[in-house]
C-alpha positions as CSV (number, residue, x, y, z in Angstrom):
1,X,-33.4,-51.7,-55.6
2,X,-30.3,-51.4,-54.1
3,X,-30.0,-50.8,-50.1
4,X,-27.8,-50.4,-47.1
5,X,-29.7,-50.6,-44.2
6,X,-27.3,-49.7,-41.0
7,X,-28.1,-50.9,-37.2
8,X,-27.2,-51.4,-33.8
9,X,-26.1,-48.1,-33.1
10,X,-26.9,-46.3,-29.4
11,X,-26.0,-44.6,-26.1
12,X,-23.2,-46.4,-24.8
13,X,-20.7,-45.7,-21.9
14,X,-17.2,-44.8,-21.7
15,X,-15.0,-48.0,-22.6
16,X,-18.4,-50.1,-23.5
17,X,-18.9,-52.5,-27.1
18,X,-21.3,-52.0,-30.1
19,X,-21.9,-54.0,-32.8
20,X,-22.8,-52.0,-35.7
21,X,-24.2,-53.9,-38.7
22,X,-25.1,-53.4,-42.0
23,X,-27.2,-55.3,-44.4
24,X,-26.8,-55.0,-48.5
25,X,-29.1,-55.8,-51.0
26,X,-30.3,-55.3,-54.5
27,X,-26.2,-55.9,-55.9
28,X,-24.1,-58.6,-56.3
29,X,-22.8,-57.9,-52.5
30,X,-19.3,-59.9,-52.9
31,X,-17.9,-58.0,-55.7
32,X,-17.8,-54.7,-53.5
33,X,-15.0,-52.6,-50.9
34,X,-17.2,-52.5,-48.3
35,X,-16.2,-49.1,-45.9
36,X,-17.4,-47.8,-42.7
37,X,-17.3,-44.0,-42.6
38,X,-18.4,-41.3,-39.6
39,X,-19.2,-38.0,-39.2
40,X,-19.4,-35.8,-36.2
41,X,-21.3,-32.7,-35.7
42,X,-19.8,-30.2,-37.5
43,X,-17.1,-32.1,-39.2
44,X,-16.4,-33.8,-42.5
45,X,-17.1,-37.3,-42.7
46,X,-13.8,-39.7,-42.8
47,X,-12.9,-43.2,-43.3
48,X,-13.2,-45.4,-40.5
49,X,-12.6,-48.8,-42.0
50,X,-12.4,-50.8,-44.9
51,X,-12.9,-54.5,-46.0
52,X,-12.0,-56.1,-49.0
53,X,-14.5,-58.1,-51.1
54,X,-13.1,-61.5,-50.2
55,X,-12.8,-60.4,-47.0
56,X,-8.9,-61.0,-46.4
57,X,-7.7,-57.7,-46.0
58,X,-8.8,-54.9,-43.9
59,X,-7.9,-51.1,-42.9
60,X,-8.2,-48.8,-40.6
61,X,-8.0,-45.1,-39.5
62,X,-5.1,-44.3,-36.8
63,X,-7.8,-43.2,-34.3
64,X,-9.5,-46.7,-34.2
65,X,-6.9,-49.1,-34.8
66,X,-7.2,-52.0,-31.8
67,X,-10.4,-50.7,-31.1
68,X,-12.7,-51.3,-34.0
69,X,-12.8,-54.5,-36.0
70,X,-14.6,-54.8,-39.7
71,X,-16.2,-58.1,-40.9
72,X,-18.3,-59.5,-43.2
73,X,-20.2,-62.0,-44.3
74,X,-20.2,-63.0,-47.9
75,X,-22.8,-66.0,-47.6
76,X,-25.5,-63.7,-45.8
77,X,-24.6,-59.9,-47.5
78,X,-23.8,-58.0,-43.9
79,X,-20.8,-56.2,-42.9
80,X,-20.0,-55.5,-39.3
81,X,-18.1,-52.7,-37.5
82,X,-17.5,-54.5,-33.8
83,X,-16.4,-50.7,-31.7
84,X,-14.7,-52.1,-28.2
85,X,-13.1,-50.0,-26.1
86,X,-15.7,-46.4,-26.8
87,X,-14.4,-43.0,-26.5
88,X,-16.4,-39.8,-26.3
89,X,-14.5,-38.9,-29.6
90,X,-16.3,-42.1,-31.4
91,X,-19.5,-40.2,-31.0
92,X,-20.9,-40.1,-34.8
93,X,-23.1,-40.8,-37.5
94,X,-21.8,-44.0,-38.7
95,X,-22.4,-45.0,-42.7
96,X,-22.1,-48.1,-44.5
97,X,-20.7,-47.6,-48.2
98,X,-20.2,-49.8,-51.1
99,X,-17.9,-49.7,-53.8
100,X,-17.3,-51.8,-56.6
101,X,-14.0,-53.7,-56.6
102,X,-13.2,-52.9,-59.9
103,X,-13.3,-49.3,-59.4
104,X,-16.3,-49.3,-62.2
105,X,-19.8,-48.6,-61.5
106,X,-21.8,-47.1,-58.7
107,X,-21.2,-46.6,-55.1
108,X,-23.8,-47.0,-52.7
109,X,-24.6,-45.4,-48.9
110,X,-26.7,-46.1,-45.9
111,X,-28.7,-43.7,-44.1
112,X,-26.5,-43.9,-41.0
113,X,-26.7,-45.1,-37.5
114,X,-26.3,-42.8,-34.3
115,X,-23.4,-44.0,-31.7
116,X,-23.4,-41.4,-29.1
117,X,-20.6,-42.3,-26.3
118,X,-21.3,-40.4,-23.1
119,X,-21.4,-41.3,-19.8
C-alpha cells in the first residue's frame, strides 16, 4: 500500500539545522510533485516547498526561502526538507505530500513530523 513515512523531526534551538526526511512507497515515486507542507497550532496548513519529479526545479514559500532546501532522491524514493537557520515561527507539524505530475490520480500524505524550535 501506498506510504509516506516522515522523520527527523525534534526540539531544536534558535538558528540550529534539521534534516527532515521522508520515505515513499507503494507508487511509482518519480512520476510525482513531491511538497512539504506545515501547520501550526491553530493555523491552516500551508505550502512550504515543492520539488519537481525530475528533480530540477524547486519552490518555496517567502518565509523560508535561504533557509530551507528541498531534495530528493529518485534512485532511493526519499525526499528531504534540509531547515538551517530555525526560527521559533518554524515550529510545526511538518507533512510530506505527493501528487501526481500529470495532475491525474491520487494524492498521498504523511502522518507528520513534530519540529518544535525553542530555546
Amino acid at each position: 500500500q501506498v506510504q509516506l513515512v516522515e522523520s527527523g523531526g525534534g526540539l531544536v534551538q534558535p538558528g540550529g539545522s534539521l534534516r527532515l526526511s521522508c520515505a515513499a512507497s507503494g507508487f511509482t515515486f518519480s512520476t510525482y510533485i513531491m511538497r512539504w507542507y506545515r501547520q501550526a497550532p491553530g493555523k491552516e496548513r500551508e505550502l512550504v516547498a515543492g520539488i519537481t519529479s525530475t528533480g530540477r526545479s524547486t519552490n518555496y514559500a517567502d518565509s523560508v526561502k535561504g533557509r530551507l532546501t528541498i531534495s530528493r532522491d529518485n534512485a532511493k524514493n526519499f525526499v528531504y526538507l534540509q531547515m538551517n537557520s530555525l526560527k521559533p515561527e518554524d515550529t510545526a507539524v511538518y507533512y510530506c505530500n505527493a501528487v501526481p505530475r500529470t495532475g491525474r490520480g491520487s494524492e498521498y500524505w504523511g502522518q507528520g513530523t513534530q519540529v518544535t524550535v525553542s530555546s
